[in-house]
C-alpha positions in Angstrom: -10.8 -23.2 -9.3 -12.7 -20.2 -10.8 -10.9 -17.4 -12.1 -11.8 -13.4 -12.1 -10.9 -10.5 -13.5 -11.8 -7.5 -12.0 -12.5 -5.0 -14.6 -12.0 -2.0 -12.3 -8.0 -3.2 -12.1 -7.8 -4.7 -15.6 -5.9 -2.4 -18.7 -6.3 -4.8 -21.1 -2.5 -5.4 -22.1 -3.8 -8.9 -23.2 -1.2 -11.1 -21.1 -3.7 -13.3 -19.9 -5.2 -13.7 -23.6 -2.0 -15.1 -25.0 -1.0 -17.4 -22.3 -4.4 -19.1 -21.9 -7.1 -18.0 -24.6 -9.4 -21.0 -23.6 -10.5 -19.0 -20.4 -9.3 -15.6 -21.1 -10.1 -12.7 -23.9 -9.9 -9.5 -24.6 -13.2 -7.7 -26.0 -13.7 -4.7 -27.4 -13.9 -2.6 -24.4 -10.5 -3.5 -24.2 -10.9 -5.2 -21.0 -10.3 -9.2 -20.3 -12.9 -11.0 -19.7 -13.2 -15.2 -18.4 -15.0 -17.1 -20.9 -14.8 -20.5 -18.9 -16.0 -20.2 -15.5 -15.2 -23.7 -14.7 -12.0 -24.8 -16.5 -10.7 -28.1 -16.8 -7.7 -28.8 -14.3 -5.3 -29.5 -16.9 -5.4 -25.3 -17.3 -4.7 -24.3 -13.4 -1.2 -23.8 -13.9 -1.6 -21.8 -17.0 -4.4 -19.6 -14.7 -1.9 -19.4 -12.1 0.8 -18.3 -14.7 -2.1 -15.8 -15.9 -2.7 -14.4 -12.1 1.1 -14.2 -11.3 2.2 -12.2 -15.2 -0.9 -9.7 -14.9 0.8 -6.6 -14.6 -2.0 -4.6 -12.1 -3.4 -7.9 -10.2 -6.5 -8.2 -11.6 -6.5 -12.1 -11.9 -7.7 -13.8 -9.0 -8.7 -17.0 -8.7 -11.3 -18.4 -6.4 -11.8 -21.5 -4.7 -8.0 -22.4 -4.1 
């Protein structure tokens, strides 16, 4: 599994940073950003949580 944001999509409203901050964060261009490209399975439904709450679908996740 390796999730995405696509930053073209992505307002920043932070969802994805409070469910799962391990693989998700907001920087200070006020987009979200993944910071673990590869993360441990114990964290897919979380991701999947992330991907399913974002409120402009710019979670994807590849590799499913």
């Amino acid at each position: 599994m390796k999730p995405d944001v696509d930053h073209d999509l992505c307002i920043g409203c932070g969802i994805c940073e409070e469910e799962c901050p391990e693989v998700f964060q907001i920087r200070d261009d006020g987009l979200a950003y993944v910071i673990d490209q590869n993360p441990e399975p114990e964290l897919y439904g979380t991701i999947r949580d992330c991907e399913d709450m974002c409120p402009v679908d710019a979670i994807s996740i590849q590799g499913e």
